[in-house]
Backbone as a ProteinNet text record, in pm:
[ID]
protein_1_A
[PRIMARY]
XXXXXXXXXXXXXXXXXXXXXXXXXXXXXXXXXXXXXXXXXXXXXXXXXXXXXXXXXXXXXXXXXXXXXXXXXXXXXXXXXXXXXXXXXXXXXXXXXXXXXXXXXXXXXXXXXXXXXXXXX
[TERTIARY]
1158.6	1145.9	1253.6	1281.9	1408	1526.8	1545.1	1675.4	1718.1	1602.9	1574.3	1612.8	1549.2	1590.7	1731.1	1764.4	1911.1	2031.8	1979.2	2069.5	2089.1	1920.1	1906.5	2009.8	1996.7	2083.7	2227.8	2292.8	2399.6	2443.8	2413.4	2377.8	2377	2303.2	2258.4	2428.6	2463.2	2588.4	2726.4	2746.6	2835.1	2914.1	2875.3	2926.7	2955.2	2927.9	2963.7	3086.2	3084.3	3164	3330.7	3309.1	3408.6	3476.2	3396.4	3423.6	3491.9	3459	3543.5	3657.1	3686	3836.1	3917	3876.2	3914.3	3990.2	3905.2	3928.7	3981	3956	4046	4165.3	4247.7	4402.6	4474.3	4373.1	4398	4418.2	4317.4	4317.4	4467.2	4468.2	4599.2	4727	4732.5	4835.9	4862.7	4754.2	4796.5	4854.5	4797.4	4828.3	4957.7	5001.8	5104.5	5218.9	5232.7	5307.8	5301.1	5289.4	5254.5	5362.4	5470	5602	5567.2	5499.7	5538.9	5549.2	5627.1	5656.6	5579.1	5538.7	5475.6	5355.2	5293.9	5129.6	5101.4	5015	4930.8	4981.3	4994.6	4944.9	5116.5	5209.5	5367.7	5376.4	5271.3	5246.5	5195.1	5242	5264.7	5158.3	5128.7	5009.2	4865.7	4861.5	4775	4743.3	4827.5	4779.4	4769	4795.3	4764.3	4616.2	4555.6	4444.9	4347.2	4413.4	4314.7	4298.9	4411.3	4345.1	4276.5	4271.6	4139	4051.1	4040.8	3906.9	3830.3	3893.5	3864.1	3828.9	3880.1	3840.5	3748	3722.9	3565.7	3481.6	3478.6	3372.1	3350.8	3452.5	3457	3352.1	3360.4	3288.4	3147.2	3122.6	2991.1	2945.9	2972.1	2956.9	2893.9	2979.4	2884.9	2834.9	2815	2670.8	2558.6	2459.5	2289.5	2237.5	2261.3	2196.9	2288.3	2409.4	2478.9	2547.3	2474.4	2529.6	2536.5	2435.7	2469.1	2568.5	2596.2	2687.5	2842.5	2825.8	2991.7	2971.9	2854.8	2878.7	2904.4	2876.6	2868.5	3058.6	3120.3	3290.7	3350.6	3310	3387.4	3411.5	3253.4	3249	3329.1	3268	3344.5	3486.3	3583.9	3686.7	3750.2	3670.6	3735.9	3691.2	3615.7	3588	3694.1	3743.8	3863.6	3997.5	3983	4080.2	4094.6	3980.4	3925.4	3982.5	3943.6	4029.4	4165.5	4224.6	4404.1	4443.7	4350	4429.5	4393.7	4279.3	4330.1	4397.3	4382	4474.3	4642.1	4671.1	4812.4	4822.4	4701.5	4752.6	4756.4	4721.8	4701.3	4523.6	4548	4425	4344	4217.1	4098.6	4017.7	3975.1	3855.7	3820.1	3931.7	3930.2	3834.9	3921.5	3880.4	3702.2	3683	3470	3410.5	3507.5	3408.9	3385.5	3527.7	3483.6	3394.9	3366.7	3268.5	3136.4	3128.4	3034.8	2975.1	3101.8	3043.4	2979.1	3057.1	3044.8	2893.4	2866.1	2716.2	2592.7	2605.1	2546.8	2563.4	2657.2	2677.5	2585.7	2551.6	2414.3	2317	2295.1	2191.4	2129.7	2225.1	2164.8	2107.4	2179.9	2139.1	2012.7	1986.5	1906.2	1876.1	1777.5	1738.5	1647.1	1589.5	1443.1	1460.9	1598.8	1612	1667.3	1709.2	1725.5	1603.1	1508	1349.8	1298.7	1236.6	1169.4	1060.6	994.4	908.7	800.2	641.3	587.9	505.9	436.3	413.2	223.8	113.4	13	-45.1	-133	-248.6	-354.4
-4352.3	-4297.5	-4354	-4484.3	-4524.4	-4498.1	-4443	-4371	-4252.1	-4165.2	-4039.8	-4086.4	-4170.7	-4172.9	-4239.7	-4280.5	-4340.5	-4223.9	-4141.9	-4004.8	-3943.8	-3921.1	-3842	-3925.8	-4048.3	-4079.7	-4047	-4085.9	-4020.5	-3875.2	-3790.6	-3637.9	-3613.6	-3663.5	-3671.3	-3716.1	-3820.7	-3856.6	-3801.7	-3752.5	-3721.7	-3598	-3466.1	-3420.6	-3493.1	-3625.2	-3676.5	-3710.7	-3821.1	-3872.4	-3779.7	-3642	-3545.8	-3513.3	-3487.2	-3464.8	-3591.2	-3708.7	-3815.8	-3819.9	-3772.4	-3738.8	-3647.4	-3580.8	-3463.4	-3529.6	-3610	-3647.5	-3740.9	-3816.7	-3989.8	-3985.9	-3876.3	-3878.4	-3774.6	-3646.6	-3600.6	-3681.9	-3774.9	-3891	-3956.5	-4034.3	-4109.9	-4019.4	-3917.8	-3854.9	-3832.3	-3790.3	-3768.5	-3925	-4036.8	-4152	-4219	-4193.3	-4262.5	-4167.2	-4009.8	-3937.3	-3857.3	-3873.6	-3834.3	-3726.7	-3726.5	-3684.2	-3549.7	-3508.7	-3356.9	-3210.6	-3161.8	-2985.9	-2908.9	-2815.8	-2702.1	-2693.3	-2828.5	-2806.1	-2773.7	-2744.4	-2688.3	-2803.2	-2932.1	-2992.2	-3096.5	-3112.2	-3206.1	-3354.2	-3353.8	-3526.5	-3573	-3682.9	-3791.8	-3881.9	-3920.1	-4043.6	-3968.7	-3812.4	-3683.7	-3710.3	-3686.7	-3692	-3806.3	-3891.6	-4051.3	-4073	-4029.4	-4033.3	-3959.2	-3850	-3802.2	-3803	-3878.4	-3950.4	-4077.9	-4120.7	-4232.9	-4201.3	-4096.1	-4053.5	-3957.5	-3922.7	-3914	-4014.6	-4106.6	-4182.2	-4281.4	-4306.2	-4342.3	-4196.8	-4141.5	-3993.7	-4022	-4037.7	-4052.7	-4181	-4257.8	-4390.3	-4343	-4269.3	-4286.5	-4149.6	-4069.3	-3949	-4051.7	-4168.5	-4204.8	-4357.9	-4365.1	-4463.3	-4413.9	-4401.2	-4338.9	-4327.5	-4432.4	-4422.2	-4303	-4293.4	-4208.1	-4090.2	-4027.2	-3943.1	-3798.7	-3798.8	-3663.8	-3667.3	-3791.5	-3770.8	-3784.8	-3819.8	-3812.7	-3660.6	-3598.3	-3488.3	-3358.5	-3405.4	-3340.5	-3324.4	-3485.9	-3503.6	-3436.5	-3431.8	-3362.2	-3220.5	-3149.7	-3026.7	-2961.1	-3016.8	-2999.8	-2952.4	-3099.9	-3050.5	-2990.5	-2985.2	-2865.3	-2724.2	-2684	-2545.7	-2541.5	-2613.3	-2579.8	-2568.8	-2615.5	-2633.1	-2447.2	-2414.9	-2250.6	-2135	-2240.7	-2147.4	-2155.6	-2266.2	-2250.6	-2178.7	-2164.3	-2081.2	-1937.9	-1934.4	-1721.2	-1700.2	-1799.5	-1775.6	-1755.2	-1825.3	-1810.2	-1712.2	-1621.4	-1554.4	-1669.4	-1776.8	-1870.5	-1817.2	-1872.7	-1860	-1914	-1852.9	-1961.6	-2016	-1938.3	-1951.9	-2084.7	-2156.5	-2276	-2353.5	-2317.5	-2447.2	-2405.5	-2303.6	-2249.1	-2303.5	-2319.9	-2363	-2522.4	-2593.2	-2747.5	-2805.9	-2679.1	-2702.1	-2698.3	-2614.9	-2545.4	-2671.9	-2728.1	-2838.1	-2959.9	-2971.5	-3113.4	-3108.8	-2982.8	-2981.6	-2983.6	-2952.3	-2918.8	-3087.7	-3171.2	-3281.8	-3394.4	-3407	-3392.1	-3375.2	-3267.1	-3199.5	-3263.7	-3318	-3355.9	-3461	-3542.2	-3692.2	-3712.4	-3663.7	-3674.2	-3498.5	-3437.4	-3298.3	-3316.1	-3374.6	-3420.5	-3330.4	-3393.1	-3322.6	-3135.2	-3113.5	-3012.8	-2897.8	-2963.2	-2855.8	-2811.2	-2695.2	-2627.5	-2692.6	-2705.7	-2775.3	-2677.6	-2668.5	-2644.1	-2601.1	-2465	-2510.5	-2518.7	-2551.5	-2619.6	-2498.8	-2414.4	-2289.6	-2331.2
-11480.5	-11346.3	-11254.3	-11304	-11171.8	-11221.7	-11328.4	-11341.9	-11270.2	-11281.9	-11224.5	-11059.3	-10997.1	-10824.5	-10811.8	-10936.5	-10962.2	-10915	-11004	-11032.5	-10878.8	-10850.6	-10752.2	-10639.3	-10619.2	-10503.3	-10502.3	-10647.6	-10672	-10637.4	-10674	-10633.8	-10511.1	-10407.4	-10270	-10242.3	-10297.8	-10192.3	-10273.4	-10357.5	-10400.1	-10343.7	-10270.5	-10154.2	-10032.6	-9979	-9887.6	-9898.6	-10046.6	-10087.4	-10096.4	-10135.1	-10143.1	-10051.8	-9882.9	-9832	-9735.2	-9755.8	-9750.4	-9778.3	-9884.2	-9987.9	-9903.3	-9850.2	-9773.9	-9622	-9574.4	-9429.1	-9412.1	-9523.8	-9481	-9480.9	-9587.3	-9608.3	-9528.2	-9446.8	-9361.6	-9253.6	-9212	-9085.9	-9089.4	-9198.1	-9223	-9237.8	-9269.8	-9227.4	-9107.2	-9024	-8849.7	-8780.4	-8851.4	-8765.3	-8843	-8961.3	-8999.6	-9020.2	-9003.2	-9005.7	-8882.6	-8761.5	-8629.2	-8561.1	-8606.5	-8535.5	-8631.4	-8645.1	-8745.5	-8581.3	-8690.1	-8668.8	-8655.3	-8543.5	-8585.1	-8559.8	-8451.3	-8498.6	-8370.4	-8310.3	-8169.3	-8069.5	-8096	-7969.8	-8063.7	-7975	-8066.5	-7966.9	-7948	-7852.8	-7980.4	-8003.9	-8166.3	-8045.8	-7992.7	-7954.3	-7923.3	-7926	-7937.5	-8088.6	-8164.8	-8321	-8371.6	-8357.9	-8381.7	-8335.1	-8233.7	-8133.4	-8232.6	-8268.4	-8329	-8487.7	-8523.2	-8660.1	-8656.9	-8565.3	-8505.5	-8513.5	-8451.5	-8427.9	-8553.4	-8614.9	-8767.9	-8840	-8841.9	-8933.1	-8842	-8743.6	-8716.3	-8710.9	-8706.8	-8760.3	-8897.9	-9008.3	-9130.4	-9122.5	-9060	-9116.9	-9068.9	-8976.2	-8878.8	-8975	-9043.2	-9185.3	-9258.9	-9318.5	-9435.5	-9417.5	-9259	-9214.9	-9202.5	-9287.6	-9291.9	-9120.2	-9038.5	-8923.4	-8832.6	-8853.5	-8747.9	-8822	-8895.8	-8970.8	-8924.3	-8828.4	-8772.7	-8643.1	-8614.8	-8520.4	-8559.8	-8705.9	-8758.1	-8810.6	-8855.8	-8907.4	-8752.6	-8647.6	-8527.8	-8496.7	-8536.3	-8497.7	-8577.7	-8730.1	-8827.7	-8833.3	-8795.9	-8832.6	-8629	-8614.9	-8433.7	-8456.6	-8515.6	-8546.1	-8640.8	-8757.3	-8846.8	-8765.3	-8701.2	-8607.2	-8574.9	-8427.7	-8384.4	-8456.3	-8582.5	-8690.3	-8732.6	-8751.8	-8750.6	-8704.5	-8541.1	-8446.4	-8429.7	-8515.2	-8463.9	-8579.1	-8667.5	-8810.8	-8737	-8694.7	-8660.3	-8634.9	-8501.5	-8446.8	-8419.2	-8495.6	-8582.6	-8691.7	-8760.1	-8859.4	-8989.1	-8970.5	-9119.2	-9202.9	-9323.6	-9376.8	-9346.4	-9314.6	-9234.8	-9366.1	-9425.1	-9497	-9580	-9615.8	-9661.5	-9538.2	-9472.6	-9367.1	-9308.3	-9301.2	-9266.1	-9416.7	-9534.2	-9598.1	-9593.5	-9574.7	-9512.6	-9410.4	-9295.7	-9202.9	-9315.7	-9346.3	-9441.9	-9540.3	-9617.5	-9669.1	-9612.5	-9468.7	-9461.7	-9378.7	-9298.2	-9276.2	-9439.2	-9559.5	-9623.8	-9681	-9667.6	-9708.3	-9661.3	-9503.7	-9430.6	-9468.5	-9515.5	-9531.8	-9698.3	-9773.8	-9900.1	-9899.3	-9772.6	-9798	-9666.9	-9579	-9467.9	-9457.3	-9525.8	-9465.7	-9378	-9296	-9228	-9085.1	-9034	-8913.4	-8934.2	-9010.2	-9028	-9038.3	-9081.2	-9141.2	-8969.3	-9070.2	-8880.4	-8833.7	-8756.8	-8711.5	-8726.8	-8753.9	-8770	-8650.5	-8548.8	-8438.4	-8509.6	-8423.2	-8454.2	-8379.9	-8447.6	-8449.7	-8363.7
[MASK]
+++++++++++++++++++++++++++++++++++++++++++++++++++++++++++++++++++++++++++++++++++++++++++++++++++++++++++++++++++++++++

């Protein structure tokens, strides 16, 4: 039996974990390669700022107590990430499914707040 809740925890965090993969080297690219071409906003202490702030979202994602509020920073900014691809004519769909994951990533490891509330007859 404690293998079984072994697994299960594994499972539970292993979309987190992915989507970790995803954001940390995105983060560190905005703060250690800052001077780039081409992006919405060409203030280098703008994108530095906001690979900070990624990677405390990233940490506060896979702290159990503040997890919906890193999942609130992440998915926040991959949205607007959303909106600069229409908006340019880039491919979005990658990026609705990273929102997509990283709420469902949430959702494996803490579903509690997510369930409907029941109202009382």
């Amino acid at each position: 039996m404690k293998a079984n809740k072994i697994i299960a925890i594994i499972l539970s965090w292993l979309p987190s974990l992915v989507i970790s993969l995803f954001f940390i080297p995105n983060a560190l690219d905005k703060i250690f390669n800052s001077n780039q071409a081409g992006k919405i906003v060409s203030n280098s202490a703008t994108i530095i700022a906001t690979g900070v702030v990624l990677l405390i979202a990233n940490a506060l994602f896979l702290y159990n107590k503040t997890l919906h509020i890193g999942t609130l920073i992440l998915s926040s900014y991959m949205t607007l990430v959303v909106f600069i691809h229409m908006q340019r004519g880039k491919p979005y769909e990658v990026t609705i499914l990273i929102v997509m994951a990283t709420i469902f990533a949430a959702y494996m490891r803490r579903p509690q707040p997510f369930e409907l509330k029941k109202e009382s007859e």
